[in-house]
Phi, psi and omega in degrees: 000150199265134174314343180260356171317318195234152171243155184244159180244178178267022159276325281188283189273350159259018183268333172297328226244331155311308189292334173280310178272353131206127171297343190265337226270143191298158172290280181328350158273307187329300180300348178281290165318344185216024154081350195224176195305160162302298186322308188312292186317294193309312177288341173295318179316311213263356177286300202311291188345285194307356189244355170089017206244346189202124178227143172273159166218137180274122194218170173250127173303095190270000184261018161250357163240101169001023151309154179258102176266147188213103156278154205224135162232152191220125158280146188215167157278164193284319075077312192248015203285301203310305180291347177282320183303319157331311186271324205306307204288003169267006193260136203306294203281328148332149176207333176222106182251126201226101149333114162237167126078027171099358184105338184275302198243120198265140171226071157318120142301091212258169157207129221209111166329317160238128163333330166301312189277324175287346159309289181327325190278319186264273198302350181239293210277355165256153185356144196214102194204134147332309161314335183292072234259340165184171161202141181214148190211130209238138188247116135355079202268357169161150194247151176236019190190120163235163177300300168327345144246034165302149206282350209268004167287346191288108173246325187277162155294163194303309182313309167284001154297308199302282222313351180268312187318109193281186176320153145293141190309160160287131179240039180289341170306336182297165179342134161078027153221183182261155193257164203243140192266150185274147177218159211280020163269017168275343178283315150307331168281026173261296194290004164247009169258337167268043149237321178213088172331337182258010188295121197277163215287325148315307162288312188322314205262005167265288205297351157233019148108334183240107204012127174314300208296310219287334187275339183285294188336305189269002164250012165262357175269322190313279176335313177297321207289352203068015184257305192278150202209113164293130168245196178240123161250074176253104186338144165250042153265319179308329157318319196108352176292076191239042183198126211235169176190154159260125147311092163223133198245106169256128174215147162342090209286328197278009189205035178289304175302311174337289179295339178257008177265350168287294158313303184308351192242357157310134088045285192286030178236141166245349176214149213211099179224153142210160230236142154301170146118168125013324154228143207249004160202145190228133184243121167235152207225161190215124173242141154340283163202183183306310176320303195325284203298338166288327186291314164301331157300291177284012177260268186279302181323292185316334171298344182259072201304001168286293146341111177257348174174166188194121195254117175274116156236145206268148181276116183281296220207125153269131196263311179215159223201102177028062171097315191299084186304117179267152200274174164296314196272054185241189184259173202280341191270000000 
């Protein structure tokens, strides 16, 4: 369904916005939060859904069990663009697949478990077509900005956050601790959570086989530990956002942090890395329209005298959206 099929109201943008700060969170807080009944929340929920316009997605934090996240871009003719994106977003290790650049150029998000397997992944395992014209791939050395806390869903206020706000993660995971392991019954209870984030404690506990207690337990430890992580999976056209670009930055090293700690804190940005490769930091940004996105170029970016050069590319088509393979026939956003 094309994103303008449905307008959101600000019961609507602020349930996104409930939903960004837990994805997970009872309908009766939400509602609480935004002022209207548990049933309302809850029936708002299942309209947006049902339209394709809103998703809860379960997803894994792969840098808390010490996975290798990479963006991967492949130039191609235009002619092979729709079918190389097409194999990319089916395949299980993709989670954001984006058309840029005319039609020319593909950008993927990748995460991969071991160095072996990410070899296997550059050197073997993507489309193998003539038509592929270059590929280059940059591994994610740390992030200041993720979709999951992009500023541009926020409507509720500090008081109607907090009722939402879950535990904070432990963050005994970070570097220079021991990490916490995935063991294989977490694998049905992952794959129903990345098709429905909202999956009641019930279906969680058929589908794997094990007790409602047993199921709550491991996923507030999953959660505590930061490798399960709720995103909002919503077009940001929906938003208002209709006009989207990728960011790649060659900056200064000595003013690297600075600047992507800068970024992170723009409005239009939802994503903040920085990267190996020819440039060393990379951003994705959500704009108004194109005037917007220029105007964000030539302002607040250009105000960051760190940044030695910088390559835009505007997003033609999202193929797949936080794991979530999108039909062609949706709108671009």
């Amino acid at each position: 369904m094309k994103t303008d099929a449905v307008t959101l109201d600000e019961t609507d943008l602020g349930l996104v916005h409930a939903l960004q700060i837990d994805g997970r969170a009872p309908f009766r807080l939400i509602g609480e939060a935004l002022g209207v009944s548990e049933n309302t929340a809850a029936r708002r929920y299942r309209r947006l859904r049902s339209a394709g316009i809103l998703r809860v997605v379960g997803g894994l934090n792969g840098s808390r069990l010490g996975y290798h996240a990479w963006t991967v871009r492949l130039r191609c003719t235009p002619d092979a663009a729709t079918a190389i994106a097409g194999a990319l977003a089916a395949r299980t290790d993709t989670s954001y697949v984006h058309l840029l650049s005319g039609g020319t150029e593909i950008s993927c998000s990748v995460q991969t478990p071991t160095a072996d397997e990410s070899e296997a992944l550059l050197l073997h395992k993507l489309p193998r077509t003539g038509r592929i014209t270059g590929v280059s791939a940059h591994l994610l050395l740390d992030s200041h900005a993720l979709p999951n806390s992009w500023a541009g869903p926020a409507r509720l206020g500090p008081e109607q956050a907090a009722l939402l706000t879950p535990p904070p993660v432990d963050r005994a995971g970070d570097a220079g601790a021991v990490r916490i392991s995935l063991e294989p019954p977490d694998r049905p209870l992952l794959d129903l959570l990345a098709r429905d984030g909202r999956a009641s404690h019930a279906e969680l506990a058929a589908a794997t086989g094990w007790s409602e207690s047993t199921v709550r337990r491991r996923l507030a430890v999953l959660r505590g530990a930061g490798v399960l992580t709720f995103l909002v999976d919503v077009p940001p056209a929906a938003l208002g956002f209709r006009t989207e670009a990728r960011l790649w930055m060659s900056v200064r090293p000595s003013r690297l942090a600075a600047t992507a700690a800068a970024l992170a804190g723009h409005p239009e940005v939802s994503l903040v890395a920085h990267t190996t490769g020819p440039t060393n930091l990379l951003a994705a940004v959500n704009c108004r329209d194109s005037p917007d996105l220029a105007r964000y170029l030539t302002t607040r970016v250009a105000a960051l005298d760190a940044i030695r050069s910088i390559e835009t590319a505007p997003v033609l088509r999202t193929v797949k959206r936080a794991g979530t393979l999108l039909p062609f026939g949706r709108s671009p956003r």
